[in-house]
C-alpha positions in Angstrom: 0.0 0.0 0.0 1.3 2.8 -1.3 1.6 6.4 1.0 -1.1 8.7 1.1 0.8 11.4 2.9 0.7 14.0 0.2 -3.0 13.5 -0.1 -3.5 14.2 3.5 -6.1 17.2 4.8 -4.4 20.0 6.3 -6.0 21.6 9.1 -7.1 24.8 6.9 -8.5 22.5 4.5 -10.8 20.6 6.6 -11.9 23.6 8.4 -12.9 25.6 4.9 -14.9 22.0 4.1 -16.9 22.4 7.2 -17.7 25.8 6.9 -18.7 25.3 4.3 -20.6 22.1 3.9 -21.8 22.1 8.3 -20.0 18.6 8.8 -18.0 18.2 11.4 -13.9 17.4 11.8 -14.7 14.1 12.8 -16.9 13.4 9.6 -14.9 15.2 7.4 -12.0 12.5 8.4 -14.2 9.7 8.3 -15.8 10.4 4.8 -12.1 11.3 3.4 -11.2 8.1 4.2 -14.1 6.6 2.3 -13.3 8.8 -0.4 -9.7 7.8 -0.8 -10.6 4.2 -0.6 -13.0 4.9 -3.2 -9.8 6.6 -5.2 -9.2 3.8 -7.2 -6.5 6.2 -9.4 -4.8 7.6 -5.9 -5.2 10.7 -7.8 -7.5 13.1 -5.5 -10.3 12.7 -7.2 -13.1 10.3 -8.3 -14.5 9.2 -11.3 -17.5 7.8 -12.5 -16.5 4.6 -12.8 -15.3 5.2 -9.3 -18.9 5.8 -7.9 -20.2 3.2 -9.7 -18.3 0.4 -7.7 -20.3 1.4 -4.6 -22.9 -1.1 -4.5 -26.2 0.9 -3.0 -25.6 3.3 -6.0 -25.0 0.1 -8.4 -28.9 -1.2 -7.5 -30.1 2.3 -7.0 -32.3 3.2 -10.3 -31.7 6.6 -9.8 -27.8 5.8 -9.2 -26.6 7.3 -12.6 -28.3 10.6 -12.0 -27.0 10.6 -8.2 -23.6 10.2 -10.0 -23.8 12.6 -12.1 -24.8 15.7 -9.6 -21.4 14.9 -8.2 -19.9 16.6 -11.5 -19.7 19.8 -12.9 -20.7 20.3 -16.4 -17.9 18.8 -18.8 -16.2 17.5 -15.5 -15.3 13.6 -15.4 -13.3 14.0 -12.2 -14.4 15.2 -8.8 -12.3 16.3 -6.3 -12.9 16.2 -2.3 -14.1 19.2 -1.7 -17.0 18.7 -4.4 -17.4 15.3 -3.6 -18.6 17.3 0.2 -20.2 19.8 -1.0 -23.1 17.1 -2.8 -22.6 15.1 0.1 -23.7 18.0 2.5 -27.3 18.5 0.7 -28.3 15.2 2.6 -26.5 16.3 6.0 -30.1 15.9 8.5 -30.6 20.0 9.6 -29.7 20.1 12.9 -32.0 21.6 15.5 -29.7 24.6 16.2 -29.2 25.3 12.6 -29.4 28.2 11.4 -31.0 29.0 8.1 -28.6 31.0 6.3 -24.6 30.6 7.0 -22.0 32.9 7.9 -21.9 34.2 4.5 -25.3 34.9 4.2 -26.5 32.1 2.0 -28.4 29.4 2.4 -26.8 25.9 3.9 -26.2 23.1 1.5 -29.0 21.0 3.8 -31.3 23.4 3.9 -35.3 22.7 2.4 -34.9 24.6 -0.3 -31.0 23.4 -1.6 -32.4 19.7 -1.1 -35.4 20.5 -3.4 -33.4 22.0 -6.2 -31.4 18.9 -5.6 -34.1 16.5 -5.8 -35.5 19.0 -9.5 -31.9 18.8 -11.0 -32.4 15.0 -11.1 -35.5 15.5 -12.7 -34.8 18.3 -15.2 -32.2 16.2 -17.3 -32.2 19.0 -20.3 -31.1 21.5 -17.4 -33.7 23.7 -18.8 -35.7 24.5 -15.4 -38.3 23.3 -15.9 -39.5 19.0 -15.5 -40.9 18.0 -19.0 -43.2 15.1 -19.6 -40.8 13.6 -21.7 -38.1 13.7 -19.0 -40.9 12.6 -16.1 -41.6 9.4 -18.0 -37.7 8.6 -18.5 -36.8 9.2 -14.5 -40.5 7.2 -13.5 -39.4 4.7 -16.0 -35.4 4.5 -14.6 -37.3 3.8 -11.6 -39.7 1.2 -12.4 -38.3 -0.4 -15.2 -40.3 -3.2 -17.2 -43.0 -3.7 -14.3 -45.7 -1.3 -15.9 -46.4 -0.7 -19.2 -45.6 2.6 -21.1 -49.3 3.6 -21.8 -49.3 3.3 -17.5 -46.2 5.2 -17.0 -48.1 7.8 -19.8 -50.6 8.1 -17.5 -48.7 8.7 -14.2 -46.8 11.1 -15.9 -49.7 12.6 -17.7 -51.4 13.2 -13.7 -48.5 14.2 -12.7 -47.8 17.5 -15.1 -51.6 17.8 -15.0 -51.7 18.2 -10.9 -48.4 20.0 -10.8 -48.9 22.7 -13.5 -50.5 25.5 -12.1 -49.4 28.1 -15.1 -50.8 25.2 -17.7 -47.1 25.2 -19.7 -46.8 21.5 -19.8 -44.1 21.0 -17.8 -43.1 21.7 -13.8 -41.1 24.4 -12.9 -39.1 24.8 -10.1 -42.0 26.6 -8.3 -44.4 23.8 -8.8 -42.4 21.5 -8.1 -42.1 22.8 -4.3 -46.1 23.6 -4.1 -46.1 19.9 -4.9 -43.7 18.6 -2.2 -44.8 21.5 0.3 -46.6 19.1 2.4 -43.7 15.9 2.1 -40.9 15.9 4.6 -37.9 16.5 2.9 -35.7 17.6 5.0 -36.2 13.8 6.5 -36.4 12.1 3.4 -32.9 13.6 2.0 -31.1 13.0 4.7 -28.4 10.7 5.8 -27.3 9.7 9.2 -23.5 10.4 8.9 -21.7 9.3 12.0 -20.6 12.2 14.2 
């Protein structure tokens, strides 16, 4: 095993990670370690292909979008600090959370970051708004062959017509979190990460 000294965290490093993704020094550690076993390249960063070896994505149907929010547009490679930053959106809110962070912006595990989130994996065109056609390929990544395509019409069909308060045929962000307002996101996107 080769040494991973020059890949360590400084100090500086972990504390500009946790201001600005809310996890703690004891996470951050934990979930660099994860990352760098993850590293198959021992190059700092992660690939696709890297993700993919982790099994709960590998059986997740959504696991190929999941993957892909971890990269910047044109990006193959993700680097820790990004690979944190996505991570953070499903950091549980804490009770003494505050809603906006020292800079003035809102947390990455807020409601609202967690619903746009949650819409980027639905808006595969990146166009802001959720189309039929890209509602029936995400309900049909998740269901696969187990209902027919005139069914999965029909869901998505509902779906558009329930959301779509300004009758344009697609969801917008906006409807999208009239829709949810009643769910329990903040609950639903989260991850227990060891403290």
């Amino acid at each position: 095993m080769g040494s991973r000294a020059s890949t360590l965290l400084r100090d500086e490093e972990i504390e500009e990670i946790k201001k600005e993704t809310g996890f703690s020094h004891s996470q951050i550690t934990r979930l660099y370690s994860r990352f760098t076993s993850l590293d198959k390249g021992e190059n700092g960063t992660l690939s696709r292909e890297d993700f993919q070896r982790i099994p709960e994505l590998a059986i997740n149907p959504l696991g190929d979008r999941i993957i892909n929010a971890f990269f910047s547009e044109g990006e193959d490679q993700v680097n820790f600090r990004g690979f944190m930053k996505t991570l953070a959106h499903f950091r549980p809110i804490e009770d003494n959370e505050k809603s906006k962070d020292q800079n003035g912006s809102e947390p990455l595990n807020s409601r609202n970051s967690k619903l746009h989130f949650a819409f980027r994996l639905y808006d595969l065109d990146k166009d802001g708004k959720i189309s039929r056609d890209e509602l029936l390929q995400v309900l049909r990544m998740m269901v696969g062959v187990n209902i027919s395509d005139e069914q999965l019409g029909s869901i998505a069909d509902r779906t558009i017509q329930e959301a779509d308060t300004d009758a344009d045929g697609a969801i917008s962000f906006e409807e999208f979190v009239k829709v949810l307002e009643k769910v329990d996101v903040e609950q639903k996107m989260s991850i227990r990460f060891l403290h």
